[in-house]
Structure formats: C-alpha cells, structure tokens
C-alpha positions as CSV (number, residue, x, y, z in Angstrom):
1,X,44.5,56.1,-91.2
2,X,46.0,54.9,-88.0
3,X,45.3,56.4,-84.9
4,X,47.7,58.1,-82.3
5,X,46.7,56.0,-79.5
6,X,46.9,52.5,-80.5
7,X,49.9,50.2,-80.6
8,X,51.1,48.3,-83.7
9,X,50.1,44.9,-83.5
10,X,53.9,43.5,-83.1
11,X,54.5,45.5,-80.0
12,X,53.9,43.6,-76.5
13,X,50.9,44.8,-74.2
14,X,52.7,45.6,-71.0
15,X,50.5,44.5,-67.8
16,X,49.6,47.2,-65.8
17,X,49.1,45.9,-61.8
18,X,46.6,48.4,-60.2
19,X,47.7,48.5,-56.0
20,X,45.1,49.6,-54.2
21,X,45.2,52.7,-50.8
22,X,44.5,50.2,-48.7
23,X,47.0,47.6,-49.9
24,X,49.5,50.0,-50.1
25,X,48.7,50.8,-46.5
26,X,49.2,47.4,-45.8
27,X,52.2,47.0,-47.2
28,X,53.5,50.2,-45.5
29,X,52.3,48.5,-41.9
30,X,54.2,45.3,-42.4
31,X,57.2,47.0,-43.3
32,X,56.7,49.0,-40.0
33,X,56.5,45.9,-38.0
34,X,59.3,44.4,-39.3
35,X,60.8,47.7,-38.1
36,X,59.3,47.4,-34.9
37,X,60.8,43.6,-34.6
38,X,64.4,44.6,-35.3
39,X,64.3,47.6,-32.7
40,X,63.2,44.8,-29.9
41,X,66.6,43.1,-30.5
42,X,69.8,43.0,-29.1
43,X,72.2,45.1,-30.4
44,X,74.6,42.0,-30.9
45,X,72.6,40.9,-32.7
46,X,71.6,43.0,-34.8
47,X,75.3,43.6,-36.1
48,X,74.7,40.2,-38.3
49,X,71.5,41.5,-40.3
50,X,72.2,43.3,-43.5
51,X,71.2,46.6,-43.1
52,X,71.8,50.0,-44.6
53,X,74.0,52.6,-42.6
54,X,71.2,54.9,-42.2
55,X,69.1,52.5,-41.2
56,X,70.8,50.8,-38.6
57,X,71.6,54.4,-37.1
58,X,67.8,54.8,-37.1
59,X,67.1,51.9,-34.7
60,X,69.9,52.3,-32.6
61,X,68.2,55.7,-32.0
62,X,64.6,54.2,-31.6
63,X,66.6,51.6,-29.2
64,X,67.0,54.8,-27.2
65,X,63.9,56.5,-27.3
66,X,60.6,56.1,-25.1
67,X,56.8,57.3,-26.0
68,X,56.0,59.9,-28.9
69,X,59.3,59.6,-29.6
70,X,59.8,56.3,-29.9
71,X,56.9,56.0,-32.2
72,X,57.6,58.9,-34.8
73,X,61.0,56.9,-35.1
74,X,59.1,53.7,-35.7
75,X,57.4,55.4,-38.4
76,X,61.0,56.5,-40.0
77,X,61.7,53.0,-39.8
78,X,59.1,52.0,-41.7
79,X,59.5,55.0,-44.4
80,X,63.5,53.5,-44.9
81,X,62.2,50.0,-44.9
82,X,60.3,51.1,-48.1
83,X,63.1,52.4,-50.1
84,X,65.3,49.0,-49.6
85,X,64.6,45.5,-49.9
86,X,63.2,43.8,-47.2
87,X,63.2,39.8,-48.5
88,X,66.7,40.0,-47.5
89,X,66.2,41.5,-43.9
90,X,62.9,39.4,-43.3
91,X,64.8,35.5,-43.9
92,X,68.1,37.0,-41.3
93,X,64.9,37.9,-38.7
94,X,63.2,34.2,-39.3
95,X,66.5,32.4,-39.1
96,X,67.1,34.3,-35.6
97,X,63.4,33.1,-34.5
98,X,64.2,29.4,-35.9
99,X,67.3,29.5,-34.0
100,X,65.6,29.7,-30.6
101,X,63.1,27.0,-32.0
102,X,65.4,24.6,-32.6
103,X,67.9,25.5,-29.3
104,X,63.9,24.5,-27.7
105,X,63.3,21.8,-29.6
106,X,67.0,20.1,-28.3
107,X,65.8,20.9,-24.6
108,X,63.0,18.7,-24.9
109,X,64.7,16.1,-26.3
110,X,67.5,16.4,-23.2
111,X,64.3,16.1,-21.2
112,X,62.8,13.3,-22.7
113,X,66.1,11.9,-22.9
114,X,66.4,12.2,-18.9
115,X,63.1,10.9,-18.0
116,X,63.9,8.0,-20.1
117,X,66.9,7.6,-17.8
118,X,65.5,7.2,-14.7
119,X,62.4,5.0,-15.7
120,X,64.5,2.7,-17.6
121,X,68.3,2.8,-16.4
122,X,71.0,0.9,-17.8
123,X,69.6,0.4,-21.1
124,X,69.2,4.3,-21.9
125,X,72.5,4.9,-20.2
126,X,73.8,2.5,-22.9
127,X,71.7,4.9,-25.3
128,X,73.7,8.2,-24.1
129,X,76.9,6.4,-24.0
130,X,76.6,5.7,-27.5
131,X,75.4,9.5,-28.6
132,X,77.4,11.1,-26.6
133,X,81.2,8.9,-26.1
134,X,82.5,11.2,-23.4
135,X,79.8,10.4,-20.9
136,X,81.0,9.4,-17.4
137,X,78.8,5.8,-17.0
138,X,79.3,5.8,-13.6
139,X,78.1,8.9,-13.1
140,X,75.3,8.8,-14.7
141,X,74.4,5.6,-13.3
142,X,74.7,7.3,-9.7
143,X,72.2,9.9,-10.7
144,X,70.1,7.5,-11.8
145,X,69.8,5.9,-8.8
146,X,70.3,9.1,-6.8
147,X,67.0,10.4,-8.7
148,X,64.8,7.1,-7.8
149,X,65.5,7.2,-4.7
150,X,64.7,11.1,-4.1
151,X,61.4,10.1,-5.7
152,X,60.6,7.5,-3.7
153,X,61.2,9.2,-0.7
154,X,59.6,12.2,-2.4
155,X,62.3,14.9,-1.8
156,X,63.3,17.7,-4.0
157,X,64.7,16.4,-7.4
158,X,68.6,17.6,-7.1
159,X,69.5,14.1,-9.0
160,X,67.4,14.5,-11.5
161,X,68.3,18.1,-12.5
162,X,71.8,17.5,-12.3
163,X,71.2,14.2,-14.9
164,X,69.7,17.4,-17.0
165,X,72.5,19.6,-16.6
166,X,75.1,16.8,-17.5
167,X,73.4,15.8,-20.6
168,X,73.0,19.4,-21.9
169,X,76.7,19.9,-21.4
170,X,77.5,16.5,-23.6
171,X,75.1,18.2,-26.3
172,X,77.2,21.4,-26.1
173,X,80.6,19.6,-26.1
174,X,79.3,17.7,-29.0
C-alpha cells in the first residue's frame, strides 16, 4: 500500500530554493538603495524611467522631505520597490550613470585632442579638419600660435582654453 506522502514516480520533483533572513534582508536593502538613488535625481529626469504611478508619487514626496521624514519615506520606497520589478528600473539608472561616463570620456579626448594641437601644429590641425569639416583652419591655427606664445611668456592660458571650447562646439555640431 502506497503512502499519502509520496509522489508517483512520473511526477517531477519541484526544487524548492530556501532564502535565508539575512538574504532577504539584503535583498530588501538593495532595493532600498536603488530607492534612495532615484530620489537624488532630477525630476527631468526621472520622467524617462519606467515607474509605477504610485511610486513615482512616493519620490516626488521623498524629493520634498528632510530627516525622519525623509527616511520613513525611503523605507516606503523600498517596500514598493519589492512588489514591482526592478531589472527594468536598475538598466534606465545605469544607462543614466554611463551617459555621464561617456559625455567624460569625449572631454578627455577634446583635451588630448588640444594638447596635441599646440605641441604639434599643422599636422593635428590637418587631423581636426578632417574629423570635424566645419573647422575654421585659420582660426585654429591662430590659437595655436596664440597658445605657444602665452606659454612661453608664461601668462594665463586664454588661447588654449578657447582651442578647448572651439573643439567641444565642433563635437556638439557634429
């Protein structure tokens, strides 16, 4: 005779994952964080992250709210976090971080670019006419020489920021 308990042999074992206090508590943290992360941004930006009504409404209101308060709403945060799904939420807050990466990354090329300028001259002017078309060459070649000849007399670079400020407005136009 069979007993109650036990399966029939045809029927799949399900797996059962045991989740421990403290890595519940974990996850419950994290989630707060992430909470915590979306509060410190602009509301602007905030608008393109796919959140629920409620809460959106509920870090709008932390947005607002200083001390005790503040953190009890950080804690409602976290408690809505749970219910939805955060994957989605987490890669719109990485893409916003990678965007300012990358907007760094271009700024030290433009530096590089411009340092490049004034040791070498013509031959990287030829370089920036050729990545960027709409370049003035004269200009640029003033500034060059402008630049030089502040360092050599060693007064304030004015040149050599404005070679800076004219290439980062060829990278935008471009």
């Amino acid at each position: 005779m069979a007993r109650k308990n036990q399966k029939a042999p045809w029927e799949e074992e399900e797996e059962i994952i045991w989740v421990s206090k403290t890595e519940m508590k974990e996850d419950m943290e994290a989630l707060q964080k992430l909470g915590e992360e979306l509060v410190g941004l602009k509301p602007s930006v905030l608008e393109k992250f796919p959140l629920p009504d409620d809460l959106a409404e509920a870090i709008k209101d932390a947005q607002r709210f200083k001390n005790e308060a503040k953190r009890r709403q950080l804690q409602y945060i976290g408690k809505l976090m749970r219910q939805i799904e955060p994957e989605p939420i987490q890669a719109a807050l990485d893409k916003v971080r990678n965007k300012h990466a990358q907007a760094s990354a271009e700024l030290h090329k433009l530096e590089a670019l411009r340092d490049r300028l004034v040791e070498e001259g013509d031959s990287a002017i030829e370089e920036v006419l050729e990545k960027f078309p709409s370049a003035d060459r004269q200009r640029l070649r003033q500034l060059v020489r402008q630049a030089n000849k502040e360092k050599k007399q060693s007064k304030p670079p004015k040149a050599y920021r404005e070679i800076f400020q004219t290439l980062k407005e060829l990278n935008d136009d471009a």
